[in-house]
C-alpha positions as CSV (number, residue, x, y, z in Angstrom):
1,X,-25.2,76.1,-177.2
2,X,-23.3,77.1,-174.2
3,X,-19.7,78.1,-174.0
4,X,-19.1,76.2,-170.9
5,X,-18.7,72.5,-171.4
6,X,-20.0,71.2,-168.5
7,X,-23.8,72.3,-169.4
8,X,-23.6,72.0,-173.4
9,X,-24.3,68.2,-174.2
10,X,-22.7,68.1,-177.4
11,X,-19.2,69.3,-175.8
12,X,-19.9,66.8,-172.6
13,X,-20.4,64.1,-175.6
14,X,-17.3,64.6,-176.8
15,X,-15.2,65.1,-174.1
16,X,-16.4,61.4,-173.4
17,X,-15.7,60.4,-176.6
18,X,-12.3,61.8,-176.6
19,X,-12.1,60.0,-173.1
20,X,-13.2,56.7,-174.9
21,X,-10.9,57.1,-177.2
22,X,-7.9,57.5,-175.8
23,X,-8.6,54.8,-172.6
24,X,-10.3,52.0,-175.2
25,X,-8.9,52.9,-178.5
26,X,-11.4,54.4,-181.3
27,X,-12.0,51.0,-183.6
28,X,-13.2,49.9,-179.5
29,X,-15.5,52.7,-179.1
30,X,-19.4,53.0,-180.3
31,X,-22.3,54.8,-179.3
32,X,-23.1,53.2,-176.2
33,X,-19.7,53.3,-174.5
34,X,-19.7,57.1,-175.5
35,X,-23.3,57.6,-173.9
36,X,-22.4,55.7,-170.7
37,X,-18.6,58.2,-170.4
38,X,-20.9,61.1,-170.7
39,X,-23.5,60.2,-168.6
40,X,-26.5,60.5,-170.8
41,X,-29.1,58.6,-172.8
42,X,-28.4,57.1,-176.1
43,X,-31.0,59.0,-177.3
44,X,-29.8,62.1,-176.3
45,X,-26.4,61.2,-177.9
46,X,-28.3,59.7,-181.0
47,X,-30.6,63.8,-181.0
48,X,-26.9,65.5,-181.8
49,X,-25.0,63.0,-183.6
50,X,-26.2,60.5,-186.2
51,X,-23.8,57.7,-185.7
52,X,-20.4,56.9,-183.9
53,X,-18.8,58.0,-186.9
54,X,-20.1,61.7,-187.0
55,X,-18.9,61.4,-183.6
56,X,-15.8,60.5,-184.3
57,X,-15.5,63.3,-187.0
58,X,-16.4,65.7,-184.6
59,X,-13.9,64.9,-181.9
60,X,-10.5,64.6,-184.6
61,X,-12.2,68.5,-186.0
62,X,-11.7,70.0,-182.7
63,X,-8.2,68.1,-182.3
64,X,-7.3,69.0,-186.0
65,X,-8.6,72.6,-185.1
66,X,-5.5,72.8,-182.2
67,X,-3.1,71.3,-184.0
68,X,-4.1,73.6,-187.0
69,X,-3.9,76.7,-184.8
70,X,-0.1,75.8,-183.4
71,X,0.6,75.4,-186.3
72,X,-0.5,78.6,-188.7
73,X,1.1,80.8,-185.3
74,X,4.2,79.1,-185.9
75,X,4.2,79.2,-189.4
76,X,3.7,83.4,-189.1
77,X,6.9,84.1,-189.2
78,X,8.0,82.6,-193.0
79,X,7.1,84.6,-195.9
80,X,7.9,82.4,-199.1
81,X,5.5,80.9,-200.3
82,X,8.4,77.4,-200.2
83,X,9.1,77.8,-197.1
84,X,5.4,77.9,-195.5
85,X,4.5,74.6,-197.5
86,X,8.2,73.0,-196.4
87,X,8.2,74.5,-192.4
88,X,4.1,73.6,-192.7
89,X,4.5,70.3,-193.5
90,X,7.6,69.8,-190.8
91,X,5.5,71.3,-188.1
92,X,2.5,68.9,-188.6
93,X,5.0,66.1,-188.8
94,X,6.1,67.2,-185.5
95,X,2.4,68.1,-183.8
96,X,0.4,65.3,-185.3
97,X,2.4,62.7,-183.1
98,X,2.3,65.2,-179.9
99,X,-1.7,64.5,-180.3
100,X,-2.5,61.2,-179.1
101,X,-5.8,60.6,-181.5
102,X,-4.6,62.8,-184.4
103,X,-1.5,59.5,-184.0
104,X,-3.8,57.1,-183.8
105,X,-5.8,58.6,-186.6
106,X,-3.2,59.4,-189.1
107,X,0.0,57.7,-187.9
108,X,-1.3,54.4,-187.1
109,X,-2.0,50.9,-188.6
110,X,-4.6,50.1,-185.9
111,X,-7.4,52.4,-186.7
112,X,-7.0,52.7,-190.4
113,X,-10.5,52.6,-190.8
114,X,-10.8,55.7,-188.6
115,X,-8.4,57.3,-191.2
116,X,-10.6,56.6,-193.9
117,X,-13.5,57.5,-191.8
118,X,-12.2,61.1,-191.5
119,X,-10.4,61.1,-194.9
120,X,-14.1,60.7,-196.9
121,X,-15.9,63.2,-194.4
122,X,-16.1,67.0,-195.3
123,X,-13.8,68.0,-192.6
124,X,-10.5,67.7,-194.5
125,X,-11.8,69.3,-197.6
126,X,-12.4,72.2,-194.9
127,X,-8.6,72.1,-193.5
128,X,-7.7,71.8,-197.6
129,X,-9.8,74.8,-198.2
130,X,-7.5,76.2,-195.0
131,X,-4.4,75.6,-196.7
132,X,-5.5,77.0,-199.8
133,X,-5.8,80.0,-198.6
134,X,-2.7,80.6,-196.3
135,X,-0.2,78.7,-198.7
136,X,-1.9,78.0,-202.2
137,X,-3.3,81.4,-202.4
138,X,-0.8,83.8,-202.0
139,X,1.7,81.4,-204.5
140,X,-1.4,81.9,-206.9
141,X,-1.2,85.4,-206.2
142,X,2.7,86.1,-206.5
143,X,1.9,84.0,-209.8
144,X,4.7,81.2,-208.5
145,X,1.6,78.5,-208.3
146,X,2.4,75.4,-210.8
147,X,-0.7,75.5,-213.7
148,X,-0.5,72.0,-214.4
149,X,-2.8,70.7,-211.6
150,X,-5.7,71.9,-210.0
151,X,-5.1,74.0,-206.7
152,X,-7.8,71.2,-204.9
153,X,-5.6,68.6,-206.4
154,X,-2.2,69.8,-205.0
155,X,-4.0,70.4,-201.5
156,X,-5.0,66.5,-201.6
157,X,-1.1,65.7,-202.7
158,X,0.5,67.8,-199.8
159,X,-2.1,65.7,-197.5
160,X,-1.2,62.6,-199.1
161,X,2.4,63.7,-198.9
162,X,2.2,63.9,-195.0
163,X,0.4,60.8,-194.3
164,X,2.9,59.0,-196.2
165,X,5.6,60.4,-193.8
166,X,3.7,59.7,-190.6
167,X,2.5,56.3,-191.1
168,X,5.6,54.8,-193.1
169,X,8.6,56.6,-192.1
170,X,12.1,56.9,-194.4
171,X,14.7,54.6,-194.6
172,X,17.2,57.3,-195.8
173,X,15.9,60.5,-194.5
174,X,16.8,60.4,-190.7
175,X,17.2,64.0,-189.5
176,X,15.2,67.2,-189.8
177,X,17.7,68.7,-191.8
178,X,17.6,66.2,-194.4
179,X,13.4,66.3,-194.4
180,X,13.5,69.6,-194.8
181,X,16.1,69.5,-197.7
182,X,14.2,66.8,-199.5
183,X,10.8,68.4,-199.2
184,X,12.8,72.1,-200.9
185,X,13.9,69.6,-203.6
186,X,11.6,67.6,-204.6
187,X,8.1,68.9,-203.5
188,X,8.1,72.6,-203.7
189,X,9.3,72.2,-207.6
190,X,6.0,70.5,-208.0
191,X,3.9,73.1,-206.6
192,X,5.7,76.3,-207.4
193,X,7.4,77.8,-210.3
194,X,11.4,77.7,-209.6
């Protein structure tokens, strides 16, 4: 595969997609529509990617993979194990909005089923297996990690945790201040030892 975009087909496929996406809306958008943006045959599309959700998988990896990156650069400059899971979570509560199909994908009634599309596939037990290692990992090694539940398990509850914030918002909790108080208080006693 190419670096350059323009002449690899599976980066021109889902730059269209991605295009699709955001013009049409993702529930809106199949293989054909994708194939016709990028200017090549369905079969061509169909010799890279399987079906329209693969597609869709591939495009929300590459935006995940940005966000992810902002992200773990911001996050370099906490130490405690607390404070990377509490600023971690507050930072992708602040990019996953800033990213118009990570909102749609997580933060949005109208493509749920795009949620649970990328919620079954393999790519966010590869972003879990991400955060394992940059926040469950070194808690694990400063021995501070709770023993009760399984490090997967508490990966999948942080996730959950985050989706609950961005697609049903607080009726009490109105500032950053008080977010970030609530998450000290009641979700890093869960995860670490006090």
């Amino acid at each position: 595969m190419s670096d350059d975009p323009v002449n690899d087909p599976v980066q021109q496929i889902l730059a269209a997609a991605k295009q699709c996406y955001l013009q049409d809306g993702i529930s809106k958008t199949g293989m054909k529509e994708v194939a016709q943006t990028a200017d090549v045959a369905r079969s061509t599309l169909y010799r890279y990617f399987s079906s329209k959700d693969e597609v869709l998988v591939a495009v929300i990896k590459q935006e995940m993979e940005a966000a992810n990156l902002s992200i773990t650069r911001q996050l370099q400059k906490y130490q405690l194990p607390a404070d990377i899971v509490v600023e971690g979570l507050m930072l992708a509560l602040k990019e996953i909005p800033e990213r118009p199909l990570l909102q749609a994908v997580f933060a949005s009634d109208e493509d749920s089923m795009a949620r649970r599309v990328v919620w079954s596939s393999d790519l966010i037990i590869d972003f879990g297996e991400q955060l394992l290692k940059h926040v469950i990992q070194p808690a694990l090694e400063l021995h501070l990690l709770q023993d009760r539940v399984k490090p997967e398990i508490m990966v999948e509850w942080i996730y959950r945790v985050l989706l609950s914030f961005l697609t049903l918002p607080s009726n009490w909790i109105k500032t950053d201040k008080e977010l970030r108080a609530t998450l000290h208080a009641l979700l890093v006693p869960v995860l670490l030892r006090q």
